[in-house]
ZAFIKOL-420550 format. One record per atom (N, C-alpha, C): x negated, y, z. Coordinates in steps of 0.001 Angstrom, whole numbers, padded with zeros to 6 digits, always signed. Atoms other than C-alpha are relative to their C-alpha. Layout:
N
XYZ...
***
This chain:
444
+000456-001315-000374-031435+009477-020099-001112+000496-000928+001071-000566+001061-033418+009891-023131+000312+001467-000388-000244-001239+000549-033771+013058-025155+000480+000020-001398-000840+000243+001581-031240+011987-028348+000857+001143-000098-001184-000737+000158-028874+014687-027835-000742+001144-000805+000359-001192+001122-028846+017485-030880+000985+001236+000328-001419-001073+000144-027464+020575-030632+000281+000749-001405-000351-000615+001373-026126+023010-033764-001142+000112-000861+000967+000183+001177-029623+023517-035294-001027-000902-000017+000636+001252+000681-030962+020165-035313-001391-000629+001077+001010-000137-000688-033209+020928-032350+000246-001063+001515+000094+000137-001686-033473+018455-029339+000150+000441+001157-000557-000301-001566-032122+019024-025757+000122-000917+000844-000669+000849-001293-031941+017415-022325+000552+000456+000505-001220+000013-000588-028680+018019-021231+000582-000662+001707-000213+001313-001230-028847+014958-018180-000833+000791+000690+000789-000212-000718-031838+017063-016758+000809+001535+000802-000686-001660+000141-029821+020823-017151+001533-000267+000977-001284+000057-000546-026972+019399-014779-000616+000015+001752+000675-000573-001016-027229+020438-011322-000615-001331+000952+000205+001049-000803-029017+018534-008654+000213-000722+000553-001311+000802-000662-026388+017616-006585+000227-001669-001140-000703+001140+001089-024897+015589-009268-000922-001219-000277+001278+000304+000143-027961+014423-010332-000609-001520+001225+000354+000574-001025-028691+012496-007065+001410-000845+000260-000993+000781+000052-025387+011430-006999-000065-001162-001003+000149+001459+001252-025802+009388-010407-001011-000923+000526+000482+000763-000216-028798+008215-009058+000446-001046+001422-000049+000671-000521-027315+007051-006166+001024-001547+000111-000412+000795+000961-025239+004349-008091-000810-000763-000340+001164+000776+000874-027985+002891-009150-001125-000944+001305+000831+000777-001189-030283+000049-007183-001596+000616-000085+001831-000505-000172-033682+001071-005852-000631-000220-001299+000700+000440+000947-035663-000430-008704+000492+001054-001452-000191-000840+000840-033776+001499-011411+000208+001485+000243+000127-001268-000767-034038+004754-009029-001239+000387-000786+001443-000183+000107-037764+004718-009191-000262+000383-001240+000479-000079+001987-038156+004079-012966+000360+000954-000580-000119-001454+000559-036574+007229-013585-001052+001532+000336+000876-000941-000672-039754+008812-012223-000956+000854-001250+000961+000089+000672-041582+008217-015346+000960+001135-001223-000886-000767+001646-038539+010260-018010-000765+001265-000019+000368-001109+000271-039889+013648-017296-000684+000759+001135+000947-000600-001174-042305+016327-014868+001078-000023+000969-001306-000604-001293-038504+017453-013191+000435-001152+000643-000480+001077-000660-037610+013941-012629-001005-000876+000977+001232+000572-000650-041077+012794-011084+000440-000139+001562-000643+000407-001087-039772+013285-007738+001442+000073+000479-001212-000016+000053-036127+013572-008004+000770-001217+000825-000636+001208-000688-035742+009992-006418-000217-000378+001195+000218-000151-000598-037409+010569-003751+000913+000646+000963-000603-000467-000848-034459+012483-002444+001669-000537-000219-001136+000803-000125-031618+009962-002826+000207-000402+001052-000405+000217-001583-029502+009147+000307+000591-001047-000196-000278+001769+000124-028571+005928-001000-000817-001073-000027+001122+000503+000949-030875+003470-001263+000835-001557+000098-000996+001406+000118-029697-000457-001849-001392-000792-000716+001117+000937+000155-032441-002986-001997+000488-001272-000097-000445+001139+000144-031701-006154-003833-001355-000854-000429+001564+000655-000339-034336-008928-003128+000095-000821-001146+000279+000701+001463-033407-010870-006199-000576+000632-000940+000642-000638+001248-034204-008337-008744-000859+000929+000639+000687-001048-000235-036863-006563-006709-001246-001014-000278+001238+000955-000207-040070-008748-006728-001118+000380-001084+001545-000813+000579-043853-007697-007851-001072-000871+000066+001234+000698-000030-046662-009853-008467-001459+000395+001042+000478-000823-000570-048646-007014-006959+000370+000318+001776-000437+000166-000795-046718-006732-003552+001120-000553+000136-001173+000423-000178-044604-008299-001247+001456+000602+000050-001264-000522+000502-041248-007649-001169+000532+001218+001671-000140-001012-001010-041579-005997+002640-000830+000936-000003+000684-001047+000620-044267-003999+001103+000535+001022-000606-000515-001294+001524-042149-002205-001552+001045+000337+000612-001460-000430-001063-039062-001960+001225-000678+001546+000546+000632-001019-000807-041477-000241+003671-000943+001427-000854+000730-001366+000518-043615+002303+001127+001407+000505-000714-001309-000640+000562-040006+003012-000533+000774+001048+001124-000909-000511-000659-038328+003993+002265-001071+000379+000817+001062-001623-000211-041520+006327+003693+000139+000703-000658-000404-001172+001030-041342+008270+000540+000858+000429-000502-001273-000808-000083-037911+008911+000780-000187+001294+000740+000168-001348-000924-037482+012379+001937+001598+000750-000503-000848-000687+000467-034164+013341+001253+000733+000225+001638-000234-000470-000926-032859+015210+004166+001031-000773+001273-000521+000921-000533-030237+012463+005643+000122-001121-000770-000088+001225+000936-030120+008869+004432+001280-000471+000505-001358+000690-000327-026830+008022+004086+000739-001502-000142-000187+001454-000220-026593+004482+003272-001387-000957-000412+001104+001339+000329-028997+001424+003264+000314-001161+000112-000111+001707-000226-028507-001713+002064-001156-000497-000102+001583+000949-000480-031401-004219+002968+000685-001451-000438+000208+001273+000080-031325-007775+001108-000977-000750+000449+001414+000202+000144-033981-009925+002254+000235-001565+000485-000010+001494-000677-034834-013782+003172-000502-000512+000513+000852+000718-001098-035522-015971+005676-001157-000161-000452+001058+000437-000193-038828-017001+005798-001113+000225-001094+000759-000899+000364-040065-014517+003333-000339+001616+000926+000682-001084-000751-039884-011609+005393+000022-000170+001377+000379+000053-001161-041050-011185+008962+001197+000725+000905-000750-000750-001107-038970-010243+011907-000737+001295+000397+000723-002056-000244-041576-007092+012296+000372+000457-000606-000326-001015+001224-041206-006068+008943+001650+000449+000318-001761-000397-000006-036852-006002+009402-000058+001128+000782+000086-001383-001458-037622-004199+012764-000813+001331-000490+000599-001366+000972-039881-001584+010954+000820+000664-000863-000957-000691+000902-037268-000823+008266+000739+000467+000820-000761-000598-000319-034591-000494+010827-000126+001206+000769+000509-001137-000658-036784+001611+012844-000392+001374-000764+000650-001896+001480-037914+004385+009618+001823+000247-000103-001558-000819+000131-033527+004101+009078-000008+000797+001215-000330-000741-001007-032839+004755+012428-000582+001856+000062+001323-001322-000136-036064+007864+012686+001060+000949-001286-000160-001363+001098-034335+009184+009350+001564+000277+000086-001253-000644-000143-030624+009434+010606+000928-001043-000692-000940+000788+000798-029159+006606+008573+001350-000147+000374-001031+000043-000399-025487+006446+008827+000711-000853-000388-000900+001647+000633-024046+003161+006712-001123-000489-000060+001034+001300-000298-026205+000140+007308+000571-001207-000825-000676+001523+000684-025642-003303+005455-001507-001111+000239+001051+001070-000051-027982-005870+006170+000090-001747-000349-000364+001385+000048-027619-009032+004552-001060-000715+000127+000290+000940-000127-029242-012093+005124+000294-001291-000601-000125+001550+001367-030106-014801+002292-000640-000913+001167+000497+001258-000688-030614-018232+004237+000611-001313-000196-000855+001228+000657-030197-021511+003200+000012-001209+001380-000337+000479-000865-030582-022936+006619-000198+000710+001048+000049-000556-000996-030634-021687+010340+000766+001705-000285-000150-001454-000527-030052-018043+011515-001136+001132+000146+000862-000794+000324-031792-014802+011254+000040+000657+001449-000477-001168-001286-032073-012524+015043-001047+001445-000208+000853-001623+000384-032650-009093+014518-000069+000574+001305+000258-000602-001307-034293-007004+016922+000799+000580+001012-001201-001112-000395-032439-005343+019951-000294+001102-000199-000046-001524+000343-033580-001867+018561+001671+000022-000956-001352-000544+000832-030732-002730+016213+000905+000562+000613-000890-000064-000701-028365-002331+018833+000069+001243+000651+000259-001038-000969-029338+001406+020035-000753+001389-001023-000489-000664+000908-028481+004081+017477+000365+000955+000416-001428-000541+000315-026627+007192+018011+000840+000832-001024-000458-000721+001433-026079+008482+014396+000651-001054-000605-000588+000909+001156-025229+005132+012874+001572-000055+000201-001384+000020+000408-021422+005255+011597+000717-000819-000674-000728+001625+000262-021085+001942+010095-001266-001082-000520+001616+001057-000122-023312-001363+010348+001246-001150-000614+000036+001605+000518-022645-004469+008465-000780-001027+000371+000698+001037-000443-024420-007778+009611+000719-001299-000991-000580+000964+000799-023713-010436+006810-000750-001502-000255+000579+001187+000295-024358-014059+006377-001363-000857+000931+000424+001199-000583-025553-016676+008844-001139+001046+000985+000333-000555-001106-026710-013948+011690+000045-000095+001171-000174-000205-001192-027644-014288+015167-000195+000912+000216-000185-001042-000448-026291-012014+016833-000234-000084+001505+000415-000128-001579-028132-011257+020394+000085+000751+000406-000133-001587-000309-027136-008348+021807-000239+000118+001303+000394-000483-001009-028508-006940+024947+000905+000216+000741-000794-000344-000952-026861-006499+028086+000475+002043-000620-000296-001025+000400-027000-002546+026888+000161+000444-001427-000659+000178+000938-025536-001822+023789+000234+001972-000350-000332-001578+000643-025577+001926+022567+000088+000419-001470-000522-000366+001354-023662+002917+019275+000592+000861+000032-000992-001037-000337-022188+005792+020370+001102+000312-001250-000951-000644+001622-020905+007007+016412+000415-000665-000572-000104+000871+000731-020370+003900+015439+001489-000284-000576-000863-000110+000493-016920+004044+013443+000582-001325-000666-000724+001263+000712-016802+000566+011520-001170-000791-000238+000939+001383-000365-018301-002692+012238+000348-001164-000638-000073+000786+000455-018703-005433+009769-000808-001281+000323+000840+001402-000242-019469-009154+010828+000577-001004-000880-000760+000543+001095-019008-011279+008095-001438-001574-000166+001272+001040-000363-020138-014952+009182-001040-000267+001004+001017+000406-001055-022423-014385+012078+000576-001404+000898+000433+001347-001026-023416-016458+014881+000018+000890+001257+000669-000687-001259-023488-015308+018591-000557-000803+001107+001280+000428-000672-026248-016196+021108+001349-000490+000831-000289-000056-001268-023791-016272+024168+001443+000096+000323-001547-000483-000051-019828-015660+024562-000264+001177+000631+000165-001116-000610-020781-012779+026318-000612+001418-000968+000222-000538+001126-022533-011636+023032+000893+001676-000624-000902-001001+000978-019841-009925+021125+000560+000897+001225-000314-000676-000959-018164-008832+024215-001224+001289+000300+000843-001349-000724-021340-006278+025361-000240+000359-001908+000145-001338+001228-021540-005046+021219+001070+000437-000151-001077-000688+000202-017726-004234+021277-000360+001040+001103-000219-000872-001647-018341-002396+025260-000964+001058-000810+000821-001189+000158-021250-000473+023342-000091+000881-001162+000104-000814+001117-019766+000828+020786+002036+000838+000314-001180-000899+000010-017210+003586+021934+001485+000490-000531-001273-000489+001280-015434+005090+019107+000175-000535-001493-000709+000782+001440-014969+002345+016585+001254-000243+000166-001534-000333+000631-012203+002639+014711+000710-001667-000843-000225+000789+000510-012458-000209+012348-001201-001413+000128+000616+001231-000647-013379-003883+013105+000395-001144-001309-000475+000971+000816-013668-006486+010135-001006-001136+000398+000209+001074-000527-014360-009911+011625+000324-001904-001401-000262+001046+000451-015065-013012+009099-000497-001663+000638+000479+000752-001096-015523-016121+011088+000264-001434-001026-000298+001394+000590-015718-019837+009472-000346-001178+001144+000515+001338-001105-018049-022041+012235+000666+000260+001327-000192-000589-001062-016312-021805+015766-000958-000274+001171+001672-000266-000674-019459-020531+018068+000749+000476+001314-000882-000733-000942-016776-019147+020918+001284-000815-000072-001418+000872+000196-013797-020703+022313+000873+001153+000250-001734-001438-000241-011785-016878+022884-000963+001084-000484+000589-001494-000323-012835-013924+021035+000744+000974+000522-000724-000643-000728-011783-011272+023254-000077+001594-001051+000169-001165+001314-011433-008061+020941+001060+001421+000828-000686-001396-000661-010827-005034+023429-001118+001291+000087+000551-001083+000464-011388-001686+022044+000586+000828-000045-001347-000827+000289-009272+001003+023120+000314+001380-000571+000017-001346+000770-010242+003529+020262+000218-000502-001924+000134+000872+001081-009732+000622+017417+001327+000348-000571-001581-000591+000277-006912+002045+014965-000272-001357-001365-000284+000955+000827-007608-001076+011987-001130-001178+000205+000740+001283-000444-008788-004427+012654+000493-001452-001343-000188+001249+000703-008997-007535+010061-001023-001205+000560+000293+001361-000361-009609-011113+010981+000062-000986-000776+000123+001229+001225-010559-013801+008243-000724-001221+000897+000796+001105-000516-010976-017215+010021+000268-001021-000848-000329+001490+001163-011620-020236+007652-000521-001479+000661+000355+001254-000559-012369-022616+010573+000892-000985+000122-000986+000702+000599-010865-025825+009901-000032-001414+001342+000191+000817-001204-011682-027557+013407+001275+000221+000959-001346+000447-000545-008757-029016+015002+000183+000437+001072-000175-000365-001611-007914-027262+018560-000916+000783+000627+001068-000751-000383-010556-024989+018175+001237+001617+000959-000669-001408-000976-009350-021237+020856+000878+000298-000867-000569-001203+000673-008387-018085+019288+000114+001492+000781-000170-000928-000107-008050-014954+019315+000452+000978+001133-000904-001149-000999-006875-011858+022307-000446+001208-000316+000159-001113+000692-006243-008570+021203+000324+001227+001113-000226-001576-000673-006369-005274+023356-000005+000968-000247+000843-001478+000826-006252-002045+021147+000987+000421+000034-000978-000814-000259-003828+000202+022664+000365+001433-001313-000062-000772+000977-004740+002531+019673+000331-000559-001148+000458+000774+001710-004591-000169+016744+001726+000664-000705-001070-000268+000761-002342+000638+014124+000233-000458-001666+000290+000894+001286-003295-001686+011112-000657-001195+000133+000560+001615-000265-003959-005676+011303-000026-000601-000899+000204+000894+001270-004664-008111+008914-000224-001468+000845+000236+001081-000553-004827-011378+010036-000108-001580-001270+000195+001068+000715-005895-014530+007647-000226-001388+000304+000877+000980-000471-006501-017977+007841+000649-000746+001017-000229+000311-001129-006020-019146+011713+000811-001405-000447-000483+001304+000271-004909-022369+010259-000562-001089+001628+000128+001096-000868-006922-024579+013167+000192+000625+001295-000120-000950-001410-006444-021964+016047+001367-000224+000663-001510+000296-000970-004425-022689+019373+000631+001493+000312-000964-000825-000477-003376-019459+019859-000545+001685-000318+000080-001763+000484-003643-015193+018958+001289+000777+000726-000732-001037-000828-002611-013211+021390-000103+001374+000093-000209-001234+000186-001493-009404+021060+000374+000515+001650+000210-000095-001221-002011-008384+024686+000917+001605-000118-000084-001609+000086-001336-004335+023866-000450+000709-001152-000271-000547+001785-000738-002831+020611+000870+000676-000003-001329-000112+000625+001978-000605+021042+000041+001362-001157-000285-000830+000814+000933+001749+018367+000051-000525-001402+000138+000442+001505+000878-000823+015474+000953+000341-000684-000786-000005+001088+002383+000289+012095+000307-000909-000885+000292+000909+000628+001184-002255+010132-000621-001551-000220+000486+001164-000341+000657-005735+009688+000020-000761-001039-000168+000978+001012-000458-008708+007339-000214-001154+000624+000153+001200-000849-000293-011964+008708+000276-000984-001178+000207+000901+001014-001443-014829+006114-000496-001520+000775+000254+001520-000245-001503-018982+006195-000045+000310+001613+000557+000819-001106-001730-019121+009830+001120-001089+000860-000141+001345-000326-001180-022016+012021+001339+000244+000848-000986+000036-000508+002196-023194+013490+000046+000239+001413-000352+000145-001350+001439-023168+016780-000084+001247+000790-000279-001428+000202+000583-019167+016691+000907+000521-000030-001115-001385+000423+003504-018071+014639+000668+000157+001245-001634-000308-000807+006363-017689+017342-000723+001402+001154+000841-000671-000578+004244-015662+019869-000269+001255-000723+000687-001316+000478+002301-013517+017216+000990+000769-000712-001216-001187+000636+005927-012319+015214+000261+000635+001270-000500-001170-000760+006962-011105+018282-000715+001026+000806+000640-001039-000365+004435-008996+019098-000251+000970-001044-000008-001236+001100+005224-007282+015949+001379+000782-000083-001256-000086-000651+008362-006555+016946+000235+002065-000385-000165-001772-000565+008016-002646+016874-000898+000399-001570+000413-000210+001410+005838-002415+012793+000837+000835-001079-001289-000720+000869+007432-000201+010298+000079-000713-001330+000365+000593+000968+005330-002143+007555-000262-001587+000090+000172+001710-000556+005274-006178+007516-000344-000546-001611+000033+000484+000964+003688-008458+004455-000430-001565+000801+000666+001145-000473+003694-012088+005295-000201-001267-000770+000374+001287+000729+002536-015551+003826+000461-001173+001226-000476+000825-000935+004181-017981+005905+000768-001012-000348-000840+001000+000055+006159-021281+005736+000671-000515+000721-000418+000683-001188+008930-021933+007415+000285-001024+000431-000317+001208-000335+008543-025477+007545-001278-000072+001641+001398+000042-001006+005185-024386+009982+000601+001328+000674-000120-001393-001055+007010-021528+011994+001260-000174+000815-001029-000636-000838+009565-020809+014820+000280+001101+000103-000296-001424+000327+011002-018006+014482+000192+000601+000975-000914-000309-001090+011354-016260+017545+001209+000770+000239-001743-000490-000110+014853-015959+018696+000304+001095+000946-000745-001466-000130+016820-012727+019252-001130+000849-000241+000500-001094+000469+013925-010810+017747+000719+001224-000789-000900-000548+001074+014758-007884+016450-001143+001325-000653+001030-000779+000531+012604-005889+014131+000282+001508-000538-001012-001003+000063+014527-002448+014664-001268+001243-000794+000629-001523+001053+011353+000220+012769-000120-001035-000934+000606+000279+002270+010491-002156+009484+000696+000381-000420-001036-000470+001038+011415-000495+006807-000538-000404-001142+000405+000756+001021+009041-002252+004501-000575-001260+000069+000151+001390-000185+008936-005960+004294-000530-000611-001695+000460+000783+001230+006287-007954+001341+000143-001694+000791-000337+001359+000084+007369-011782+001081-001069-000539-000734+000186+001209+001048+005166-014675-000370+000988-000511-000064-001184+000804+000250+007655-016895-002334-000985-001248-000500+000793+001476+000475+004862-019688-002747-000401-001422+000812-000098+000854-000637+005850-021455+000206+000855-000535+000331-001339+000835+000262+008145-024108+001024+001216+000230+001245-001054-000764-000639+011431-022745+001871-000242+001015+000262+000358-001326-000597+010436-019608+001713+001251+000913+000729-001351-000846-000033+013999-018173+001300+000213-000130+001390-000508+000277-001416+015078-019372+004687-000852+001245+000922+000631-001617-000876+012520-016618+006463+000386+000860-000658-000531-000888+000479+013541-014583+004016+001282+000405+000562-000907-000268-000352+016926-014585+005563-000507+000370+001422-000188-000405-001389+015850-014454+008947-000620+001236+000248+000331-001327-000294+013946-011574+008526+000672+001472-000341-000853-001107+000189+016521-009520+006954+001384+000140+000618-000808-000010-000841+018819-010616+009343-000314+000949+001433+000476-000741-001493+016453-009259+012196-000525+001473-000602+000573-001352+000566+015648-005822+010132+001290+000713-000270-000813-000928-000037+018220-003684+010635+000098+001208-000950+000093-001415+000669+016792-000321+008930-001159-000623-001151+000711+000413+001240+015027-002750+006041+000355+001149-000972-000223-000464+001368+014459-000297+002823-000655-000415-000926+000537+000978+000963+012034-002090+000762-000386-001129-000124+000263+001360-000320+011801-005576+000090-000697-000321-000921+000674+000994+001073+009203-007173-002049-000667-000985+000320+000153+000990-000166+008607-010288-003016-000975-000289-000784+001341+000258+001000+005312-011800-004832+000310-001473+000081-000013+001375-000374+005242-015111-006043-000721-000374-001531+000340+000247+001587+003818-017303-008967+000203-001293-000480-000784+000815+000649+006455-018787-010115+000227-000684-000973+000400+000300+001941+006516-021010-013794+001202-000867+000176-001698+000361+000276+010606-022132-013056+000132-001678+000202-000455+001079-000024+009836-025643-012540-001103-000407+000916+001133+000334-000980+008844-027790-009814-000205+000641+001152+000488-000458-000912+009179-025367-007406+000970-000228+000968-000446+000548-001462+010158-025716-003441+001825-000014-000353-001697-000076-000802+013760-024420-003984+001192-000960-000760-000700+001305+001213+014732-027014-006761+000505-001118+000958+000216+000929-001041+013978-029505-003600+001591-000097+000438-001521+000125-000720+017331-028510-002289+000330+002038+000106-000690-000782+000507+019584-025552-002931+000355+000902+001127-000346-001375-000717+020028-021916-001604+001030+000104+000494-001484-000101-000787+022683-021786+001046+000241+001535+000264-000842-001582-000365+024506-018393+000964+000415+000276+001102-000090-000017-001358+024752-017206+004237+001516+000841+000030-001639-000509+000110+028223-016267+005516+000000+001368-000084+000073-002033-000457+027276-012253+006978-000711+000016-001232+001518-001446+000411+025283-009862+004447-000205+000221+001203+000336-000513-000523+023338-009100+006428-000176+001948+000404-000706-001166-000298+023286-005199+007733-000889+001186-000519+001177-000954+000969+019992-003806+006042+000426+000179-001540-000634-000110+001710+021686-004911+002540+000873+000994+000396-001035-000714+000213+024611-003371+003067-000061+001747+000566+000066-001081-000019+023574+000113+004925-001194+000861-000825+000883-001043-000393+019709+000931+004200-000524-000842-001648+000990+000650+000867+017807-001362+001539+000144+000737-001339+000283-001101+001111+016828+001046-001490-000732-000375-001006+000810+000769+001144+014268-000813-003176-000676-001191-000412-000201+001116-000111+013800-004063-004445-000937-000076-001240+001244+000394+001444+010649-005592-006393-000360-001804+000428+000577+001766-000139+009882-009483-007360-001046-000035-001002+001140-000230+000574+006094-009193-008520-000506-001389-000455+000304+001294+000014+004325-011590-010041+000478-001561-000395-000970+001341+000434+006715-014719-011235-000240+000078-001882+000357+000039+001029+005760-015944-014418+001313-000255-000766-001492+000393+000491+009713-017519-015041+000515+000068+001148-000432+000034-001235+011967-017285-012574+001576-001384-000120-000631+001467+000107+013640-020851-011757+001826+000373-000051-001615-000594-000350+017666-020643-011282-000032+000085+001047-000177-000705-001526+017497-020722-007467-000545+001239+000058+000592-001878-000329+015276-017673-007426+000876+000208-000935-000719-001325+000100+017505-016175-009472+001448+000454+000606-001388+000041-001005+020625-016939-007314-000397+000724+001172+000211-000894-000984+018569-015393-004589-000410+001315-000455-000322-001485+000480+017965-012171-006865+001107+000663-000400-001578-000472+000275+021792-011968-007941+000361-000050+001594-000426-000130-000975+022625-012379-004171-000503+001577+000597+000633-001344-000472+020322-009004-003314+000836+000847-000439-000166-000539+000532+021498-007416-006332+001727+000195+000585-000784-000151-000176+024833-007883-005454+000952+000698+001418-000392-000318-000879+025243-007456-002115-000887+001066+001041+000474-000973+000050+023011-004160-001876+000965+000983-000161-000928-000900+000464+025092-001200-001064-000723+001498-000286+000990-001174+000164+022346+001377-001307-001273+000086-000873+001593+001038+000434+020267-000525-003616-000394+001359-001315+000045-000640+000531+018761+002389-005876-001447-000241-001450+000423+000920+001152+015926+000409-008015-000132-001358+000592+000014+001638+000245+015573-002942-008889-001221-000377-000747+000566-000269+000551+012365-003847-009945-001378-001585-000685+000877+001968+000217+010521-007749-011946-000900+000560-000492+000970-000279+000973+007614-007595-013054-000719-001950-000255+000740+000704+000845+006615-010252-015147-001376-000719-000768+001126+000197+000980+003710-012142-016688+000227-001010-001120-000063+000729+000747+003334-012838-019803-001042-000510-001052+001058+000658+000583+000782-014633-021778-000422-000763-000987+000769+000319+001445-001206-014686-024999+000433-000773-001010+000137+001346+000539-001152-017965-025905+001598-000512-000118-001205+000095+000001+002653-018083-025294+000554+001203-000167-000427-000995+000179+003560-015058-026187+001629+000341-000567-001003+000254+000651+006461-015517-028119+000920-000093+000603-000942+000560-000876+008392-017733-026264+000237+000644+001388-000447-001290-001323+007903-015626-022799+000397+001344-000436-000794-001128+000712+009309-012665-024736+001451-000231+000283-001464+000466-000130+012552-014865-025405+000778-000567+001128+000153+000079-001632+012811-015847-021410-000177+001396+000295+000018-001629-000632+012038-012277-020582+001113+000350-000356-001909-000959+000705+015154-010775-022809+000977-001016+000575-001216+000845-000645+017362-014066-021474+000075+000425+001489-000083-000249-001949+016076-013105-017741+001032+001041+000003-000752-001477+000384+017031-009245-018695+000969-000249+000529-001033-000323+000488+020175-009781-020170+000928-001121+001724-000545+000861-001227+021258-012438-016810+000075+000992+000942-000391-000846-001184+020237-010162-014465+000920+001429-000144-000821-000986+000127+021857-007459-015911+001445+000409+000115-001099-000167+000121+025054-008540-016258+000721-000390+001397-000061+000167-001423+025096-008853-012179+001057+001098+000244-001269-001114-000299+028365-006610-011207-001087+000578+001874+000690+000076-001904+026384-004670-008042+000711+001264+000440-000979-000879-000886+028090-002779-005282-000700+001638-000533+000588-001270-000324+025478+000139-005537-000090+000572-001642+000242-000229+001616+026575+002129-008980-001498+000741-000543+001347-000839+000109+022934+004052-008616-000666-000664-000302+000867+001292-000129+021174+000971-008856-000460-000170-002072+001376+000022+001634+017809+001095-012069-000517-001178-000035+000559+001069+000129+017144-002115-012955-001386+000025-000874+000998-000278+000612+013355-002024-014480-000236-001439-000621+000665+001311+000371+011638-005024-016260-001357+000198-000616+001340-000111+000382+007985-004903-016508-000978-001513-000502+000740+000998+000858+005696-007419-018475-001253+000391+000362+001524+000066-000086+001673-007975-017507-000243-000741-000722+000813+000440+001208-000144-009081-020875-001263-001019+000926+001400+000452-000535-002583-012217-019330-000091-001183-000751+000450+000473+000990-004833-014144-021009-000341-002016+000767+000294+001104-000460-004649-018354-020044-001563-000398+000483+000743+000981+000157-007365-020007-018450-000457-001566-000257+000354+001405+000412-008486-022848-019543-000926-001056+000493
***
């Protein structure tokens, strides 16, 4: 933001200052507190210019002053803000440098100034942090984060009225009763992202009946630990990760879900949680069916878009059963990262099922296998089987990686794939076969 810029006669201009304010405040709000400020000193117009940023983002690593502490330069920063709403605040800070007053003071000047995105992380290398119950009693805030090794104590009363999207990523809760009275006091959230690793609760109960997207990352690895119950008569986007040690995830009332991702989870889940998807238009799953039951006579009559992992063993086999139970299937993709040898389906060989199934042959339109670095001969017996027995199939679509260091040789495998798949006789004469290549560089 210096003054280098020349114009036609040779004469100096600030250009960065001559752009409107708006903007202006916008660039700065990109920028972390510390390099806010320092722009105080470029010129008279910029002297207080930072003073009216609605971002502010306080990072405790690169903030620190010989001169004051670090809840010193939080608290006189965020007094001499004056910009008419503060629209987001992130707060870094660490245990047993700053005080539980001081946190409660900051959240109390956000709250006073209208703050509406919150992030509060918490550096701690042992125990838990409990933030005041003022946190809990808001009615402007519109999305709160709570990150990293947080107790969470929440008051019998619980007021968030605006509160739209709630990030817990890692806490702790005081009580099982905990989470339960901050979901009851927060009305009209919409979105709920839940990362959980230690299990502190044996059922989270997760009923919210204004919740339209919800994700769940559990990386707890304790044997017979609960799980999950879901009540969100409004939800209509899920994500689900993880649930590897969990007895059970139950979909109580959902019947507006569209969408769903359901990754690694545990065998004793799957059969239960597919069929409460039963009614999705969109489905991407990571699953193995050596760890699933499939439940029988499902029938998955709205998907019309189905994403496959192919990096688990036997994948193909769900692959069939799900396009057996998808009636009005139109896009199928598959991701995988494939290198042609060694992989599950070598183990033992792709059985051709007697029916096509009834999505190939009336509805399925588009067809993508992402990601595969070579594609082995079974996968490609199960891409000549698509190709072939697609009666509506209108693209076709690989994409490839290929890489640096081998460059060459995955060229001459790419044109052999080509020219194989090409010469596939397929029912559907409309049918664009594409072949795309991603340039990546080995690690080593």
């Amino acid at each position: 933001m210096k003054r280098c810029l020349r114009n036609g006669s040779g004469v100096n201009e600030d250009r960065i200052s001559d752009l409107p304010e708006a903007l202006l405040l916008h660039i700065l709000s990109l920028l972390p507190v510390k390099d806010v400020v320092s722009t105080s000193v470029l010129s008279k117009p910029w002297r207080s210019l930072w003073k009216l940023v609605p971002k502010l983002k306080f990072d405790y690593e690169n903030f620190q002053s010989e001169h004051e502490t670090y809840s010193e330069i939080v608290c006189r920063l965020l007094l001499s803000n004056k910009a008419p709403v503060l629209e987001s605040l992130h707060l870094d800070f660490k245990v047993g440098k700053c005080r539980a007053a001081d946190v409660g003071m900051w959240i109390g000047i956000a709250y006073a100034r209208h703050v509406r995105d919150l992030v509060l992380h918490v550096i701690s290398e042992k125990g838990s942090f409990t933030f005041p119950t003022s946190l809990y009693n808001c009615e402007t805030l519109e999305s709160l984060t709570l990150r990293s090794w947080v107790l969470v104590d929440v008051p019998a009363q619980v007021c968030l009225k605006s509160l739209r999207t709630l990030h817990l990523d890692y806490v702790d809760y005081k009580e099982d009763e905990t989470f339960l009275n901050l979901l009851s006091g927060c009305p009209n959230l919409e979105n709920l992202v839940l990362y959980q690793e230690v299990p502190d609760m044996e059922t989270f109960t997760i009923a919210v009946p204004s919740l339209q997207r919800l994700t769940v990352v559990d990386a707890n690895d304790a044997k017979g630990h609960g799980g999950y119950v879901i009540n969100a008569p409004s939800l209509k986007y899920l994500k689900i990760y993880g649930f590897k040690a969990l007895e059970f995830c139950m979909i109580e009332n959902a019947p507006e879900l569209v969408e769903a991702t359901i990754m690694n989870v545990s065998k004793i889940i799957n059969e239960k949680l597919l069929e409460s998807l039963t009614s999705v238009k969109r489905l991407s799953l990571a699953l193995s069916p050596l760890e699933i039951k499939f439940p029988t006579g499902s029938i998955f009559y709205q998907l019309v878009s189905l994403e496959l992992y192919t990096n688990k063993a036997e994948w193909w086999n769900l692959l069939l059963l799900m396009l057996d139970s998808s009636p009005k299937l139109k896009v199928l993709k598959l991701i995988g990262e494939w290198s042609g040898e060694n992989n599950h389906l070598a183990n033992r060989n792709w059985d051709q099922p007697k029916n096509v199934p009834g999505c190939l042959l009336f509805h399925l339109e588009t067809f993508m296998w992402k990601g595969c670095k070579k594609l082995g001969e079974d996968e490609k017996v199960v891409a000549k089987y698509i190709l072939r027995n697609s009666n509506r199939l209108k693209k076709a679509t690989f994409t490839r990686k290929i890489y640096e260091e081998n460059n060459s040789q995955d060229m001459v495998e790419n044109l052999e794939m080509v020219e194989e798949l090409e010469s596939v006789v397929r029912t559907s004469n409309s049918c664009q076969l594409v072949f795309e290549c991603n340039l990546h560089t080995l690690r080593r």
